[in-house]
N, C-alpha and C positions, 0 to 999 in steps of 0.2 A: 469501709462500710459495704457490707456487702446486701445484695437486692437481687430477687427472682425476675429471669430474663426471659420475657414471650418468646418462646421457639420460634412463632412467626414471623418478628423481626427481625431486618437486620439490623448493624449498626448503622449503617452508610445509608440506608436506602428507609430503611423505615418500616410499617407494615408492610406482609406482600399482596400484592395485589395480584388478578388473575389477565393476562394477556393472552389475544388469544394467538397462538401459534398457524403457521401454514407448515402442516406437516404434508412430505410432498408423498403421490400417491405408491403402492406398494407396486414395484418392477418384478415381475417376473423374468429372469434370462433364458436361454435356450440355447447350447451350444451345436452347430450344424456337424455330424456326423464324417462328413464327407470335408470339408475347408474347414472347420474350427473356428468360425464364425461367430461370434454372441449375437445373438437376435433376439428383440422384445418380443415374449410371446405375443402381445395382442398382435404385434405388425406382422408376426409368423402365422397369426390365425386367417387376418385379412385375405392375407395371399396363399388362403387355400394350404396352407404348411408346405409350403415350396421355399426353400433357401433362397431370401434377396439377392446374396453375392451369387451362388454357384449352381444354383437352377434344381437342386438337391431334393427330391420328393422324399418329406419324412413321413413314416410308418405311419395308420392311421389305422384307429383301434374300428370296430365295426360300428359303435355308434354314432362316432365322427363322420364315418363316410356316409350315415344314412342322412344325415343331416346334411351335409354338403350336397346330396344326390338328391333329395325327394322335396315336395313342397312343403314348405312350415307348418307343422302340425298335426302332419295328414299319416304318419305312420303311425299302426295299430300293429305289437307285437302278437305273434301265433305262439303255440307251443314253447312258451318260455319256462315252464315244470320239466320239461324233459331232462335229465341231466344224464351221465354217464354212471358204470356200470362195470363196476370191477370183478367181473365173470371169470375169470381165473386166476383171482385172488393172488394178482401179479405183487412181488416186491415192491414195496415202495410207491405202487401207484396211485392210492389213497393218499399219501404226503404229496406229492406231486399234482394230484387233482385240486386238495388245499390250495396249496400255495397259486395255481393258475389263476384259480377264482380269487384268492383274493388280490391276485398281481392285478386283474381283466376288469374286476367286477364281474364278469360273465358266468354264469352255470354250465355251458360249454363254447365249442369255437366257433358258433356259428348263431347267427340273429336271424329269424323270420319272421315276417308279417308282409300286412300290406298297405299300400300308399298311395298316391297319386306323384308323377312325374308331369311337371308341365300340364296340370289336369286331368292326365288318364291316369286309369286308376291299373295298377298292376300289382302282382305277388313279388315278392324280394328275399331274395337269401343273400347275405353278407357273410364271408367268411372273416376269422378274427384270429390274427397271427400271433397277439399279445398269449391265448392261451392255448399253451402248448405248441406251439408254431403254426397255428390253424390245423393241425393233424385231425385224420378224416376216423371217429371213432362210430361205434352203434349208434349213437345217441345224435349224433351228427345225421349218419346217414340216414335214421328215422326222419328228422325235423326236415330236411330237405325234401325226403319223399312226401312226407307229409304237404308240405311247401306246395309242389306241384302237384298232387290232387287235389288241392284245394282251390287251384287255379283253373285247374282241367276241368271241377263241378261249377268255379262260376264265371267261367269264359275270359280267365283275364290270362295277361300277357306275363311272361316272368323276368325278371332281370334278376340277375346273380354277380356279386364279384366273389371269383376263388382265392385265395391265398392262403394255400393249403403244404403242408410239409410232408404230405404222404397219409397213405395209412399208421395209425397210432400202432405201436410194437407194444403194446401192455396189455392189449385188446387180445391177441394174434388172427387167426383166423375170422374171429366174427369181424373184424374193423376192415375187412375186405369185402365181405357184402352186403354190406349198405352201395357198395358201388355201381350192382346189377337195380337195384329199385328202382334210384333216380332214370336209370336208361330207357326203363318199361314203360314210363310215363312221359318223356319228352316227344317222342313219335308220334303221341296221341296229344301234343296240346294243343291248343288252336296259336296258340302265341311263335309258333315254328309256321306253322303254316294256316296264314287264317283263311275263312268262310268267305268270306264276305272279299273279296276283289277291291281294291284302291283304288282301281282305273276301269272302271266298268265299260266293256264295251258300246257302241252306239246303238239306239233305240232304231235306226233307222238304214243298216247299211250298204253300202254301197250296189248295183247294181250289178252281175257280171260285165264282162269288158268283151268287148265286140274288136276284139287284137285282128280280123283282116282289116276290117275298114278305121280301124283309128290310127290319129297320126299323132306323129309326135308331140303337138300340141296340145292334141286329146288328151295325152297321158297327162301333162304339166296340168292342164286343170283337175282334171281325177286325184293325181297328186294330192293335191290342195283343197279336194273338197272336204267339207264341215262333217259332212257324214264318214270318213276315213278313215280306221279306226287307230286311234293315237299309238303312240311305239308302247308309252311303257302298258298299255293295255293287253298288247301282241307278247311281251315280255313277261307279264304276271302267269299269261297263261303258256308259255313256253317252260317257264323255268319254275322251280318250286322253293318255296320258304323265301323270297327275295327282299332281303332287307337292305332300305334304304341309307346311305350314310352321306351327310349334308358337308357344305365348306369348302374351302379352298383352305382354311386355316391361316390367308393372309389378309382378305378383305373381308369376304362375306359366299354367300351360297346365290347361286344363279338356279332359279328355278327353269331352265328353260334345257339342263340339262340333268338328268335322273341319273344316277350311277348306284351301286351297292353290291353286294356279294348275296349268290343262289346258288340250287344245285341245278346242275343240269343230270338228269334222271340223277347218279349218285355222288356225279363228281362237282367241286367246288367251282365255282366261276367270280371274274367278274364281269360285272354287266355294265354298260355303261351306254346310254339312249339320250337322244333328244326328243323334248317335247313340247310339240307345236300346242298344247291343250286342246279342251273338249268347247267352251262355251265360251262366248266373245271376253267374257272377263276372265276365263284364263287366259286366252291365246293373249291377251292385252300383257298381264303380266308377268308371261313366258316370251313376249317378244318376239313371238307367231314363230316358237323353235330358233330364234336366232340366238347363240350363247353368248355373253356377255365373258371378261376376261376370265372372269371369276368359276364360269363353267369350265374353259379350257383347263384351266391351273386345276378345277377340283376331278376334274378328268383325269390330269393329268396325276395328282397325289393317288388315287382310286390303282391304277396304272404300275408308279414304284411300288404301292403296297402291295398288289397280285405278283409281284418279280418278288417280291421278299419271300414270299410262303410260297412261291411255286404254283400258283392257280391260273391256270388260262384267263385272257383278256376277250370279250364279245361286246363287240359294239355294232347297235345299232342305229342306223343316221338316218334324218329325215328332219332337213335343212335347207333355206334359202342360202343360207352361206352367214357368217357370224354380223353380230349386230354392230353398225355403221355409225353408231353416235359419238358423239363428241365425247362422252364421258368416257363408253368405253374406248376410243383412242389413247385419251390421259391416263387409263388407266393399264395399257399396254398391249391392246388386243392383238398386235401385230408379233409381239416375243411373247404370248402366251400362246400362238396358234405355231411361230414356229417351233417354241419349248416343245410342242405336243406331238411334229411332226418326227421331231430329233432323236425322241425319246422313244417312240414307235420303232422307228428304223433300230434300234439297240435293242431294244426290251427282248429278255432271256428269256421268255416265255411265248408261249403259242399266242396267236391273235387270228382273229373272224370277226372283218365288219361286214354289216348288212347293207346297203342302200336298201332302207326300206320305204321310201317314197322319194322325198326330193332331194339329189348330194348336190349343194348350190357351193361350186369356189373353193377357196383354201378353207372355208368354217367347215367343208364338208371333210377337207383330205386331213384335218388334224386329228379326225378320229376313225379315218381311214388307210393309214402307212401300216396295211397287214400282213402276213404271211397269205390269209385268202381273203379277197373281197370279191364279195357274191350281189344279186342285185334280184329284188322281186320283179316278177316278169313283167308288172306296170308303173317300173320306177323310172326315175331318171336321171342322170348324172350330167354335171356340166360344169364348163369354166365360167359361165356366166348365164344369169336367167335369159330366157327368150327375148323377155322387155326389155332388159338391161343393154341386149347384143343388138337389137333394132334401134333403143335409142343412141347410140353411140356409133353404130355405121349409116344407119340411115334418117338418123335424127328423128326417127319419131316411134311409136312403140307401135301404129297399127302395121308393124310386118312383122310381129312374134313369130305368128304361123311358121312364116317363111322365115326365118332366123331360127326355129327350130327344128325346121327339117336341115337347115345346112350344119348345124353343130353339130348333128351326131348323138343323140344324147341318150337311146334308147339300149339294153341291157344287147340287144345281137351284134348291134355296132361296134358296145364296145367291145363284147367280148371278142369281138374280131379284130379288133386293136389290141388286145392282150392287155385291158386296162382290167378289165373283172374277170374274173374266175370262172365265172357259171350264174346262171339263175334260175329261180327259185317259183314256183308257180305260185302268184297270188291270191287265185282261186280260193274264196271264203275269207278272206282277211279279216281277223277278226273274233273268227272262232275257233274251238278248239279240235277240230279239224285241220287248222291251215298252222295251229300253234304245233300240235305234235310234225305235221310237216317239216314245220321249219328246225325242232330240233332235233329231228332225225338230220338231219343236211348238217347241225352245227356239228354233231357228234361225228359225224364222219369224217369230218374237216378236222376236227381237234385228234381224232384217232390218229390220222395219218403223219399231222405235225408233231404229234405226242412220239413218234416212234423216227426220231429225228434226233440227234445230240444238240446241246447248245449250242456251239459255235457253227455245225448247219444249217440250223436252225435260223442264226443272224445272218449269214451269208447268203443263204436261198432266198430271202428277201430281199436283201441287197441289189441282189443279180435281177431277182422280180421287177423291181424295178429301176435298176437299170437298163434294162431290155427294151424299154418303152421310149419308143422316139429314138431309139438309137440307127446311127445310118452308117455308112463309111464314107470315110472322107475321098 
């Protein structure tokens, strides 16, 4: 007998009924270029698209890095009409334009607008390697120039990343000057060199100095007065374009020491300064100039990086000597000021440190093991403060006076000791007067070491100071 069988049943089981499944979610893999690693893309996004196993930075298309670099939501693209321009009706460069854009998404190799980083607002150009290797064509270098007059008309700052494969060959001659525009416009942005001063000098400063009748204690308070015009104030105005860079890159950044790269009139430097602040709530959370381990060590990175690219190292000091807390103990203050002394005595590059007010102890000499140390003419240098030398030989601090006339501590002393170079007239401290002063002196100093080979160059310091305190037996 045969009978018509509901497709929806089975025999066994009966009607079917609907359960509901856990279907698990869809995996993306990612193999790492470099070790051949599978990695899930979301855990590859996490981490910045850095290989977990092998430290491996994967490619990152231009819209990627804008997103990683700028605050959420705050890029606003410019000129994204612009496209390129097959002006010599090259072979094949129309096929090859296709296929970029549609490998890229992009209409060419480069993205502009602007954004906010960390709340400032600045212009941005990202180069984009996905299309066409980032190669530098018309159209590129229109959107970049573009970039920077638009930045120049509204005051902002620019950040760029390049990832560029040259000029485009399909282009020929024209995909070469777009290269002159960008250059006409960077000399003139405020974002190379701004208006407006970070470290403004004092509303109120210091008095000239009456050098027959003051004593060495005279100076140490002078040093230290409130009205004194801070280093990196003396440094904005010495040096040009000087951009700051933060970190040690192990713990954290210590405000209390200011480093970065300027020019000195044309040539590249780094700068590297203590600073004591301007107003009680900074000097509080600068540590009244004392560095923390974290200044030495970002001193110290600032330092390798000038020895990498060959840029003279300029330090300026103006320190009690490093800060005494328990924190910074545990956290190594004592192998982070020798690291710094170690590293000075080798460094394959020229160095000039300033005493530019007070060099207090070993926080002062880790950023003073130079080829020249020079000292402003109302500065002062010491193994220990006045107060410090009173209380510990004569148990009590009111004989500083006299504890610092017996140290020595003023720039004729020492130079008479062969512990400083020369010094520096401090006359006008502050303004830019006593700033072009002081880099006439730097320039002179760096000319002379500049025309020296490297391993003289380590050796003449060596011997510098070795020469100090040495007796015969």
């Amino acid at each position: 007998m045969s009978s018509t069988r509901d497709k929806s049943e089975n025999e066994l089981e009966g009607p079917v009924t609907e359960v509901p499944i856990d279907v698990p979610p869809r995996m993306v893999l990612v193999r790492c270029p470099h070790c051949r690693h599978v990695v899930e893309a979301g855990i590859l996004s996490r981490g910045l698209d850095v290989c977990p196993r092998c430290g491996h930075h994967m490619r990152l298309s231009a819209r990627r890095r804008i997103r990683l670099t700028v605050d959420a939501g705050s890029f606003v693209e410019w000129d994204a009409g612009v496209a390129p321009h097959d002006v010599l009706n090259f072979p094949g460069y129309q096929e090859k334009l296709s296929a970029a854009e549609a490998a890229s998404r992009e209409r060419e190799a480069v993205v502009c607008g602007q954004a906010t980083i960390g709340g400032e607002r600045c212009a941005l150009f990202v180069m984009n390697s996905a299309f066409m290797m980032g190669s530098m064509g018309s159209a590129v270098g229109e959107k970049i120039t573009r970039c920077f007059e638009r930045a120049l008309a509204d005051g902002l700052p620019v950040v760029g990343f390049t990832v560029s494969g040259g000029a485009r060959m399909q282009e020929g001659a024209t995909s070469l000057m777009p290269l002159a525009d960008p250059s006409r416009e960077v000399p003139r942005c405020p974002a190379a060199f701004p208006a407006e001063p970070r470290w403004p000098a004092p509303r109120h400063p210091q008095p000239p100095l009456e050098a027959d009748s003051a004593t060495p204690h005279d100076l140490v308070r002078r040093v230290r007065d409130t009205n004194r015009a801070s280093v990196p104030t003396v440094a904005e105005q010495a040096f040009s374009g000087l951009i700051e860079l933060h970190g040690d890159h192990l713990f954290g950044d210590d405000p209390a020491v200011v480093g970065g790269i300027a020019l000195l009139g044309r040539r590249p430097v780094t700068v590297i300064c203590t600073d004591r602040g301007r107003t009680t709530k900074e000097r509080v959370a600068r540590n009244f100039g004392s560095p923390e381990p974290e200044g030495y060590r970002k001193a110290l990175r600032l330092m390798r990086q000038a020895e990498k690219f060959g840029r003279p190292v300029v330090c300026l000091v103006d320190t009690s000597g490093a800060y005494p807390g328990m924190e910074a103990e545990e956290r190594g203050q004592g192998a982070a000021i020798a690291d710094g002394i170690m590293a000075m005595s080798g460094l394959r590059v020229p160095e000039v440190s300033v005493i530019m007010g007070e060099g207090g102890s070993g926080g002062a000499i880790a950023l003073a093991t130079a080829d020249r140390v020079l000292m402003l003419s109302d500065a002062v240098y010491s193994v220990v403060s006045p107060e410090g030398c009173a209380s510990i030989l004569w148990k009590t601090p009111k004989r500083a006076a006299e504890a610092a006339e017996a140290l020595g501590i003023t720039a004729p002393t020492l130079e008479r000791l062969g512990i400083v170079d020369g010094d520096i007239d401090a006359t006008g401290l502050g303004t830019p007067e006593f700033a072009a002063r002081l880099a006439d002196r730097l320039r002179e100093e760096l000319a002379e070491l500049e025309a020296m080979g490297v391993d003289e160059l380590v050796s003449t310091r060596y011997e510098r100071f070795r020469r100090m305190g040495r007796f015969e037996a």
